[in-house]
N, C-alpha and C positions, 0 to 999 in steps of 0.2 A: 868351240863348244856350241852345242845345239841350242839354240835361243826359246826351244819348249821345253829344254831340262830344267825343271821347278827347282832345283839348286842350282842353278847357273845365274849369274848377275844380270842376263837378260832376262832369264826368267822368271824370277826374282821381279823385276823391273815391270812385267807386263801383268802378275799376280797384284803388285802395286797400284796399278792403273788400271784394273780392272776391278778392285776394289773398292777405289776413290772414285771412280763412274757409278758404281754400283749404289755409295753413300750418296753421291748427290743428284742420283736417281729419287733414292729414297725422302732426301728434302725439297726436291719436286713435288713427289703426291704427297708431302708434310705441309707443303703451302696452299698446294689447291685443296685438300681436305679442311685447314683453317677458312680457307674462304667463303669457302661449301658453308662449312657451317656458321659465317657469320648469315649469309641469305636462309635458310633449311627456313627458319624461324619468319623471316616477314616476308617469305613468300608461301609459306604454308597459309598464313593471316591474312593476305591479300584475296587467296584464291577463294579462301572462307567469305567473302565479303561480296563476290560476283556467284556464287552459288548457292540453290534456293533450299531450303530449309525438308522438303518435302518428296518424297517420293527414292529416297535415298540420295536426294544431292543433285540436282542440274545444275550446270554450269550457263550462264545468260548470255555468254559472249559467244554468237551461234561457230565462230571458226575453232573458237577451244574447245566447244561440244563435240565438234566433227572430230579435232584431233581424238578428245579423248576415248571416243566411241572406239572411232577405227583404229587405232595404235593396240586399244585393248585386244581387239576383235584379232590383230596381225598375230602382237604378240603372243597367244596364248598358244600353248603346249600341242593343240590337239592339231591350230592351221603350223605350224611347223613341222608337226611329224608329216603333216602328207605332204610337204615339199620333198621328205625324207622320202617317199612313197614315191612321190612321181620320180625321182633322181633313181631308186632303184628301178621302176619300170621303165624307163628309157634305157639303163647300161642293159637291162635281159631284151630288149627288143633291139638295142643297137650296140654291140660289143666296143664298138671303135669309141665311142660315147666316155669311156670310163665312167659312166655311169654309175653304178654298182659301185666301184671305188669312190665316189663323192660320196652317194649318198649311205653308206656303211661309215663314213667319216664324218656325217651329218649328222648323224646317230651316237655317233660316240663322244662328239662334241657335246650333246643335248643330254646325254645320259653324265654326260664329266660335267657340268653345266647343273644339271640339277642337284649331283652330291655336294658341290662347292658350296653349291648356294645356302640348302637349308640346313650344311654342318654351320656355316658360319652366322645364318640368321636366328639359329636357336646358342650360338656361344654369345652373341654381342646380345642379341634379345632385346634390341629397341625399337619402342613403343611406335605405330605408325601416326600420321597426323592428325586422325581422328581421335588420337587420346591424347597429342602433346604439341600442341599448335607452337611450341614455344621452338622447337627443335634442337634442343640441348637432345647430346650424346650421353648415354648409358649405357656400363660396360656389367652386364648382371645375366647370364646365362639364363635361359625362360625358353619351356616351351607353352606357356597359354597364348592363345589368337590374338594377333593384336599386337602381339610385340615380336616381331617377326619381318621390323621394317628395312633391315639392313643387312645384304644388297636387294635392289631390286629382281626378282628369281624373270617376270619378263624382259626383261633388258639384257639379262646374262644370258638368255637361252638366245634372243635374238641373233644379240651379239656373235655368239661362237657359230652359228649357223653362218653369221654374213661374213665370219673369218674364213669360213672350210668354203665358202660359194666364190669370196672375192681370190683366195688362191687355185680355186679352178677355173675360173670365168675373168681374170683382171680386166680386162676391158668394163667390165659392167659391174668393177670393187667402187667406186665413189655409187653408184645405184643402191646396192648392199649396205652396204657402210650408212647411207641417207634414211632407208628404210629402219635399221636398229634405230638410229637417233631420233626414227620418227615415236619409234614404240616409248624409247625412254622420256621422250618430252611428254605423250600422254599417260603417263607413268604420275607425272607431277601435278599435270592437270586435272587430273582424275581425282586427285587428294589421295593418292594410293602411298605415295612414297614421298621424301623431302629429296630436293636435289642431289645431294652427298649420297643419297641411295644409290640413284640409277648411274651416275658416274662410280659407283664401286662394281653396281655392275656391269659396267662396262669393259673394266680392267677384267673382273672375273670370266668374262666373254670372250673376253680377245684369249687370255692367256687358255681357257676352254680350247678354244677353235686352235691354237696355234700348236697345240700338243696333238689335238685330235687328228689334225692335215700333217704331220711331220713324223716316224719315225718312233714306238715306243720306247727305242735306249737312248733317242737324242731329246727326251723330257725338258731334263735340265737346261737344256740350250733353247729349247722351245720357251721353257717359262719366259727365261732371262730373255729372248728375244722381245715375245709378248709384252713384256711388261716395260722396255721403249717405244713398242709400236703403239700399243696404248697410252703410256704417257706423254708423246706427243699431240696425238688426237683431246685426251685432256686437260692439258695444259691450253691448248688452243682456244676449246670452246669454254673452257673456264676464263679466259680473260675477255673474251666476248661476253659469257653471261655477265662478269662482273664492269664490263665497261657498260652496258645499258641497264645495270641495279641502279650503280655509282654514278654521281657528277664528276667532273673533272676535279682533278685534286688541288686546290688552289694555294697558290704560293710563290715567291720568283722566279723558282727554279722550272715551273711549271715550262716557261716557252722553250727556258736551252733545253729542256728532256724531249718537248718537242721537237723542236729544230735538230737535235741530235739523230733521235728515231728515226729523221726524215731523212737526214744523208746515209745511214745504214740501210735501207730499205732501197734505198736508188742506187747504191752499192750494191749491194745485194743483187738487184736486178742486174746491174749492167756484166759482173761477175758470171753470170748464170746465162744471160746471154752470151757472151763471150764462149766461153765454156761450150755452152749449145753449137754457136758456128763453127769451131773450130775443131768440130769432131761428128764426125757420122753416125757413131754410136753414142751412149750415151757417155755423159760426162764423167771425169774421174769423180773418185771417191774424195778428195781431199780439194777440189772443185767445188763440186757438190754441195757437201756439208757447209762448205763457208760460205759459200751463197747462201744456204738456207739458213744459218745460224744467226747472219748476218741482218736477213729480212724478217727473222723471231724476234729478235733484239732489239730491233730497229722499233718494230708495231709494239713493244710491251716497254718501251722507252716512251711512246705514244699515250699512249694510257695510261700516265703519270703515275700510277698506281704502284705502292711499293711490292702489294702482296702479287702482279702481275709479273713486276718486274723480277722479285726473287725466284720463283718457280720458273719464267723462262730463262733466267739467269742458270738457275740449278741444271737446269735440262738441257741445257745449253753445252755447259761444263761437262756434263755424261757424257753426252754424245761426241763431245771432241777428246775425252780420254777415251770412250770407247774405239776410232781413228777408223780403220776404213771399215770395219762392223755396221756403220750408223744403216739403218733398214732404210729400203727403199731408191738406193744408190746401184746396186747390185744390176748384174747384167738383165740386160729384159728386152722384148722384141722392141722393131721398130715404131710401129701403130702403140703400144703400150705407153712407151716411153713420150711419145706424141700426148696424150691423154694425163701422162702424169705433168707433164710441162703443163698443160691448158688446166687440169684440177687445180696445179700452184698459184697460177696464174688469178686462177677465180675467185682461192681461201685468201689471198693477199689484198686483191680488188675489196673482196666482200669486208676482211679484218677494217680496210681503211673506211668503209663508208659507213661501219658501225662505230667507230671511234669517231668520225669526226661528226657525223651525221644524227647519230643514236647516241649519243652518249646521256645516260643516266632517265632515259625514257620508261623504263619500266616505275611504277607508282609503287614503291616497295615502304617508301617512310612510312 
């Protein structure tokens, strides 16, 4: 019997396991949204504290000036349509370019991108920080100015543009991908948005772009794609932000959660190297993932943190019921696949030096 006949015991079986990936997807962005929002609140208050009263709001810390100048300036609707501009004048001056098909896909992400945003910022209708320094969530449909905080609308337009660039261009997707994060960090420091914003708009971004670069009858499989490939990115920089909010979480158990992280993380590696040598292409898919899962688990065992630990735990569980699905495992050139070894390589170097290094450095009390 066919194992995709939806009445057949297998497939039955993969309707099951794609459902339970599905659910502990969903208490992945349930823990990093509680986190979000315990931060929304004393980093709205912080930032109030290092900007001046006068002239609508400077910031005195001259590199958070700079972010939040230029993130604005990237972000905003008008410098992204003429990236859409230049991508279609390069496909009509160079056919072989797909030109034309990026940036018609640019467009579509930006225009899918902007309906997302302002249906869901006028249903949730919460207040930006310039009216609720407190950063409590409010779920009251509004459309007056001002309460139109959630999601961030530049963060989601970046986003979907640096999804539909980084599947035309993957060599220069960690570039793309840095660049949104650039716009959503001065999103916060601007006082424009509370953190929990510009990570919703992020998801809305990704899942934007990922329908916009894909297929309009394969939506559904776009979303559902989107919304792992996002919440890994997520989860990631959520337990970073929350490892330099937070201090170390103090306790007995504190060193073996350490000492545990550390042998999963060096597993992890030696796995992934293994894997690497023993194959010219890239690794398998159940290779792969365990390495990866392994080196998650490992760095959010590190960060003693339970709210760290449940969401990579969650994400974790998705992705190993989701099995050889998990994004980013998938066939891909040789130089690519080169590039995504040395990004791993970086997000893991960089995770350890902010946990051991950075921990609880941000003035957030």
């Amino acid at each position: 019997m066919d194992s995709s006949d939806p009445v057949s015991p297998a497939g039955r079986g993969v309707r099951i396991s794609r459902s339970a990936s599905l659910a502990c997807l969903c208490a992945a962005f349930g823990c990093v949204l509680w986190g979000l929002r315990q931060l929304d609140g004393p980093v709205a208050r912080y930032l109030r504290t290092i900007t001046t009263p006068e002239g609508g709001g400077t910031l005195t810390v001259p590199w958070m000036a700079f972010v939040s100048h230029a993130g604005n300036w990237i972000g905003d609707g008008r410098q992204l349509l003429i990236v859409s501009a230049i991508l279609l004048a390069a496909g009509w001056m160079m056919p072989a370019s797909r030109g034309i098909a990026t940036g018609i896909q640019s467009l579509w992400a930006h225009g899918l991108a902007t309906v997302l945003v302002h249906t869901v910022k006028h249903l949730v209708g919460r207040p930006r920080p310039k009216f609720s320094a407190s950063g409590e969530w409010s779920m009251a449909p509004s459309l007056a100015s001002g309460f139109d905080s959630f999601p961030s609308g530049h963060t989601t337009a970046t986003f979907a543009l640096a999804i539909v660039l980084s599947r035309r261009f993957p060599l220069l997707a960690a570039l793309f991908m840095g660049i949104a994060a650039f716009v959503a960090l001065s999103r916060v420091l601007r006082g424009s948005h509370f953190t929990s914003d510009v990570f919703g708009g992020w998801v809305l971004g990704t899942v934007s772009g990922m329908v916009a670069s894909n297929p309009w009858k394969d939506w559904i499989r776009s979303v559902e794609s989107a919304l792992y490939q996002a919440a890994i990115g997520t989860v990631w920089i959520f337990a970073l932000v929350w490892a330099m909010a937070v201090p170390v979480e103090s306790g007995q158990e504190s060193p073996f959660l350490i000492g545990c992280g550390a042998l999963l993380v060096v597993a992890g590696c030696v796995i992934r190297v293994r894997a690497r040598g023993t194959s010219r292409m890239a690794p398998t898919a159940r290779s792969s993932s365990g390495a990866i899962l392994a080196m998650a688990l490992g760095l959010s065992l590190i960060s003693t943190a339970p709210i760290v630990m449940a969401a990579a735990g969650s994400l974790g569980l998705a992705l190993r019921l989701r099995g050889d699905q998990i994004p980013g495992v998938e066939a891909e050139s040789r130089w690519v696949a080169v590039f995504r070894e040395c990004e791993m390589a970086a997000a893991v170097l960089l995770s350890l030096i902010i946990l051991v290094a950075f921990r609880g450095v941000l003035p957030l009390a």
